[in-house]
C-alpha positions in Angstrom: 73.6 99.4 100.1 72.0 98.5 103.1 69.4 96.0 101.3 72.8 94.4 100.5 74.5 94.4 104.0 71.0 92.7 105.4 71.7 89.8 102.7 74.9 88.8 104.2 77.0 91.0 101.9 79.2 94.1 102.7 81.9 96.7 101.1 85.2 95.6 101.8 87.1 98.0 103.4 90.2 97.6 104.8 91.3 101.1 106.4 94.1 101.6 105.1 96.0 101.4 101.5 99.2 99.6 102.4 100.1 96.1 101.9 100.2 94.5 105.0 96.5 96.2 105.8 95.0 95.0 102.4 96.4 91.6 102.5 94.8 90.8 106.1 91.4 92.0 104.1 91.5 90.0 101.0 93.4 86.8 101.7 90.3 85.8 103.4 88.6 86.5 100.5 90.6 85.1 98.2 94.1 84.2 99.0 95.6 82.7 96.2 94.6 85.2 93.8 95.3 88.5 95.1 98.6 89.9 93.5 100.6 93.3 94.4 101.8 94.9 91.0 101.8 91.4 89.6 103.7 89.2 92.4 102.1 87.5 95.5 102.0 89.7 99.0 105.7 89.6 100.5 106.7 91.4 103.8 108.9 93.7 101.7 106.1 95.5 100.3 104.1 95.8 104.0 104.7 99.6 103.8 103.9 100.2 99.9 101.4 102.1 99.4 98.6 100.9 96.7 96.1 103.5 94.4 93.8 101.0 92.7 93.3 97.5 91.7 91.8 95.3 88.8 89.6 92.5 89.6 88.6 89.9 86.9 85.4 88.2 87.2 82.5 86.2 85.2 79.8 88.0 84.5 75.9 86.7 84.5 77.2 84.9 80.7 80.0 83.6 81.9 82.4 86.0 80.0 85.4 87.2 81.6 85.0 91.2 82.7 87.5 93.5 84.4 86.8 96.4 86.6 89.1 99.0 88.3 88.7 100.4 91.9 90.0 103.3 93.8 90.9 103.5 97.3 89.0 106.4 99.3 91.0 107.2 102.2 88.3 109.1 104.0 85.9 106.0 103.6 88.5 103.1 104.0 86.6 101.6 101.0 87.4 100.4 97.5 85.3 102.2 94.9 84.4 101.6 91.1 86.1 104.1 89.3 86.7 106.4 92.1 82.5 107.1 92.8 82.0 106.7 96.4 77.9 105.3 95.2 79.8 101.9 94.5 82.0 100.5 96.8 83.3 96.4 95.8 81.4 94.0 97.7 82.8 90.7 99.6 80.4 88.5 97.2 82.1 89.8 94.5 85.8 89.8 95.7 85.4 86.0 96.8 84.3 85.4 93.4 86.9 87.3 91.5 88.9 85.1 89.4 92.2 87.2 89.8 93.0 91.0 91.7 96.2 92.8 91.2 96.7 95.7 93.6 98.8 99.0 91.7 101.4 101.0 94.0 101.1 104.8 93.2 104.8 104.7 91.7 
């Protein structure tokens, strides 16, 4: 991880797992494509709380792959399937083609 952060990349974390907190983090990633169970960020969702999200992106072939982090409350960090070894990079969220953020209800 650290090879990475020297390379200009970094886990995204955003400290938090509520809407408001999560779209300050990844609208500068990638605003247009960031999606809150299915519908763009409004202020009425601010104080929902989000589980998980699904990222599309193109892999090294160019095919489209999907990939489902967890949020980690005691890291503040995003991780593949819940393991705290792989947290989502910045690289990889700016390159995402769509996210869509999932509330716990």
């Amino acid at each position: 991880m650290e090879e990475q952060e020297n390379s200009g990349t970094y886990p995204v974390k955003t400290d938090g797992n509520n809407g408001a907190v999560i779209n300050a983090v990844f609208s500068q990633l990638r605003s247009s494509h960031t999606t809150f169970d299915g519908e763009p960020y409004d202020a009425s969702i601010a104080n929902t709380t989000f589980a998980s999200f699904y990222m599309q992106f193109f892999d090294a072939q160019g095919h489209v792959q999907g990939q489902t982090y967890n949020y980690n409350g005691d890291s503040g960090l995003w991780n593949l399937n819940g393991d705290a070894t792989y947290p989502v990079y910045n690289d990889q969220v700016s390159g995402a083609i769509d996210i869509d953020f999932s509330s716990n209800s």
